[in-house]
N, C-alpha and C positions, 0 to 999 in steps of 0.2 A: 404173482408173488403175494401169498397170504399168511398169515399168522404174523404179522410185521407190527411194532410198537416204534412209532415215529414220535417224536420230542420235537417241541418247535421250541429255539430259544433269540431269546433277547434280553435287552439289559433289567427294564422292573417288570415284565411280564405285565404288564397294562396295558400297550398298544399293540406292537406290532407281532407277538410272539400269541397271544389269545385271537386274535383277528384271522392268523394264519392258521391257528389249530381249528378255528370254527368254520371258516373255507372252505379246508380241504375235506373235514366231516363232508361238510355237501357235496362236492367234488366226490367223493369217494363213494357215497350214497346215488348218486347220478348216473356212477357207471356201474353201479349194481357189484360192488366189490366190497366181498366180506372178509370177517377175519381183522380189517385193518386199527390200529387203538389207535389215536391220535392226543397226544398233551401238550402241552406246553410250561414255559418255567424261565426265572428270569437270572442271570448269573449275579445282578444285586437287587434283588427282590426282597419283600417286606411281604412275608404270608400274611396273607388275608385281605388286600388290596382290592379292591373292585377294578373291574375293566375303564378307561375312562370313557368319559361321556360320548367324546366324537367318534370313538372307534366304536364304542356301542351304535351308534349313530351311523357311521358309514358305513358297515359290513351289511344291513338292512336290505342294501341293491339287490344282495346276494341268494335274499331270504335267510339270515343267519342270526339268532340271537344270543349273545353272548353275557345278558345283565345279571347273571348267574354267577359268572368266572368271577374267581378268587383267586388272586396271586399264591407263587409258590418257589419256591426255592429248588434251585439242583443237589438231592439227596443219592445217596449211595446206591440207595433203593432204585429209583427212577436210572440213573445210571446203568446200574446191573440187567435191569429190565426192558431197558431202552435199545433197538436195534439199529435206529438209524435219527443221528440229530442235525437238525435240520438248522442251520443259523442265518439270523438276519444280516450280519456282515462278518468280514475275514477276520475282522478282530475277536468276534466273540467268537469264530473257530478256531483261531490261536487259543487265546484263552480257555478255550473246554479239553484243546489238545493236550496242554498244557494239566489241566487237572486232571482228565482220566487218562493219562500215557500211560496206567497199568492197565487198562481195561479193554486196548483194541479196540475200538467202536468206529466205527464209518461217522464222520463227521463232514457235512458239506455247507453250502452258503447256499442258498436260496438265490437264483438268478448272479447279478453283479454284486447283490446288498444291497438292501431296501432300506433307505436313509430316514431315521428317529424321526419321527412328526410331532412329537412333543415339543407341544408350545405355537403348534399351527391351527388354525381355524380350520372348523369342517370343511373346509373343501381340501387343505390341505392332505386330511385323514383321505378323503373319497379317494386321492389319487393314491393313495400309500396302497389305500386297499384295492385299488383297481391294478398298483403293479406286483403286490400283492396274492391278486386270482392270477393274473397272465402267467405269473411263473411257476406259481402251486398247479395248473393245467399242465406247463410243460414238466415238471419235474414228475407229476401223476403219467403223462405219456411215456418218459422215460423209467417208472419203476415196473411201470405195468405193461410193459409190452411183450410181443411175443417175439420167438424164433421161429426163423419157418425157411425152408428151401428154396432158394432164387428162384422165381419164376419169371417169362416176361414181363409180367404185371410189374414184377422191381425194377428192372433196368433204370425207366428215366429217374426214379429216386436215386439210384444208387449214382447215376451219371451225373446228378447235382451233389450230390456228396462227395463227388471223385473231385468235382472242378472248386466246389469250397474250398476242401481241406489240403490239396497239393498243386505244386506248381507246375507239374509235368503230369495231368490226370490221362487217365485212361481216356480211351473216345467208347463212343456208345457201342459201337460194332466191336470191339475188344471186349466188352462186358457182355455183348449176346453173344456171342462165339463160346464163352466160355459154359455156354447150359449144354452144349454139344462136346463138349472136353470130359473124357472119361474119368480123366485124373484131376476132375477137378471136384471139391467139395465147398460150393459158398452161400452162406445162410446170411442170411436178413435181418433185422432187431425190426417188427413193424409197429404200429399203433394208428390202430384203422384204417384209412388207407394210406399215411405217412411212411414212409423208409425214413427211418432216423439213423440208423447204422447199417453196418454190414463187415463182414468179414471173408476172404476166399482163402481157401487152402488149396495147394497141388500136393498129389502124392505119388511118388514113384518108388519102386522098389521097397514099400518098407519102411520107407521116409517119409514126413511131412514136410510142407514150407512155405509159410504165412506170406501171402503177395500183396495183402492190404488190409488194413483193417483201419475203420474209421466210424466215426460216431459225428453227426451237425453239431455245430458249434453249440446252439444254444442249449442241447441234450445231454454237453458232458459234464463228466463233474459227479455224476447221479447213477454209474455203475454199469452204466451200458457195456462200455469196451470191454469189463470184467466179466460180464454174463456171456459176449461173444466170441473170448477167448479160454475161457472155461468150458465152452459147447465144443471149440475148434479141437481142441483138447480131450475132450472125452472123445468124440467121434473121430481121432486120430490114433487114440489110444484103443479103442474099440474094434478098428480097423484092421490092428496089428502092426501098428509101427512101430517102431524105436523111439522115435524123437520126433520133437515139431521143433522147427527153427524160423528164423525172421531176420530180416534186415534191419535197422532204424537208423536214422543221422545219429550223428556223433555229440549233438547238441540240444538233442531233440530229450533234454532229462527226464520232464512230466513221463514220457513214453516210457523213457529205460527204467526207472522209479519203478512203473507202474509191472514190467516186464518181469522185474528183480524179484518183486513183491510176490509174484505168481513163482520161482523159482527156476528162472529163463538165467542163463550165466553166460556172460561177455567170451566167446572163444575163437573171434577173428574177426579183422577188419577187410574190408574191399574200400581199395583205395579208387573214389572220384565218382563211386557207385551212384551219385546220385547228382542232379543237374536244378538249373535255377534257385538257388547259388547252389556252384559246385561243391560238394561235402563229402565227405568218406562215410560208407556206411559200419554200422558197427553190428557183425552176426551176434545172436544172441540164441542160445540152443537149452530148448527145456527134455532132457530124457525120461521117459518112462520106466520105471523102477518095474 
């Protein structure tokens, strides 16, 4: 994924939002990935601010020097420009939600929220930045990984993502059966030798119909399931179908939200479809125009 302009925010843009933009530079220089801008900026920021002393200080581990950064404000500009921002907690993605609701922009939280160290002693910082790198790694695995065709090689990923994410998961011999399934089509989200997601499609007739799709826990959030069902999608549409369709709980919103969003529309239930706890499932059917 290149030509991408990522915004890190936080409250004054002095710790935790210039700490995370100077990171993932290295991070992103590491894995030899170009194209990517990285800034930062604070939602009550004071331009012209120096980075503080500890955060200068703890990003160091990383080889990162930040005694350069100058605070800055969320401008119109940066907005506009901005593809994907990146926040330090839920609040300050409410709140950005909240200021660009014209602007559609992918907005996500960095991990769970990496809690303000302002007002902690260096060691404080070192840990802010140490959880800090651990999630700027996974959020860099999750933007940057590829698609690629099940092969054996994924099975036991996909067989730990099956047993995380449901309570009724597939077994492993159900997941190798399916590379010998003519009508089956199921791709991978990898990043090096990790399975972070995956997705299978069956096609009959004409038809499509989504049997799972799934992303690890600590990788969602950051557009995986959306890369996976955009592929599922093309390569159903490509194929000469009509339609791709899906099951999902009835209560399972994040998913239908996320379903709606792509232009999947609610047009039947199966009653008890689904088991630990028992739940109706809700069809959800996208047509190709």
């Amino acid at each position: 994924m290149n030509n991408m302009n990522i915004t890190f925010v936080c409250t004054g843009n002095t710790c935790r939002s210039p700490m995370a933009e100077g990171i993932f530079k290295k991070i992103v220089e590491a894995r030899n990935i170009n194209d990517i801008q990285c800034r930062s900026c604070g939602l009550s920021a004071y331009s012209g601010d120096c980075a503080s002393p500890n955060a200068i200080e703890a990003v160091k581990k990383y080889g990162v020097n930040i005694e350069n950064h100058r605070s800055s404000v969320l401008t119109q500009y940066l907005a506009l420009e901005t593809d994907l921002f990146v926040c330090m907690t839920k609040a300050h993605a409410q709140a950005l939600k909240n200021a660009l609701y014209m602007y559609n922009k992918k907005i996500t939280v960095l991990g769970g929220g990496i809690p303000d160290p302002y007002g902690g002693d260096l060691q404080v910082y070192k840990n802010c930045a140490d959880e800090i790198y651990r999630n700027l790694s996974i959020l860099a695995d999750a933007l940057f990984c590829e698609l690629q065709p099940m092969s054996e090689n994924h099975i036991d990923g996909i067989y730990n993502i099956e047993n995380e994410c449901f309570s009724a998961p597939w077994s492993r011999d159900s997941i190798a059966e399916e590379l010998n399934n003519n009508t089956a089509h199921f791709r991978v989200a990898v990043s090096g030798d990790k399975v972070i997601g995956y997705i299978g499609v069956h096609e009959v007739a004409g038809e499509a119909y989504i049997a799972n799709v799934a992303v690890s826990e600590i990788y969602r959030g950051y557009g995986v399931a959306s890369r996976l069902m955009e592929d599922a999608e093309n390569g159903a549409r490509e194929r000469g179908c009509e339609f791709i369709s899906l099951e999902v709980r009835k209560s399972n919103q994040p998913a239908i939200n996320l379903y709606k969003k792509r232009g999947y529309a609610p047009l039947g239930e199966r009653k008890n479809f689904y088991t630990n706890p028992p739940e109706d499932g809700l069809i959800m059917t996208l047509y190709f125009k």
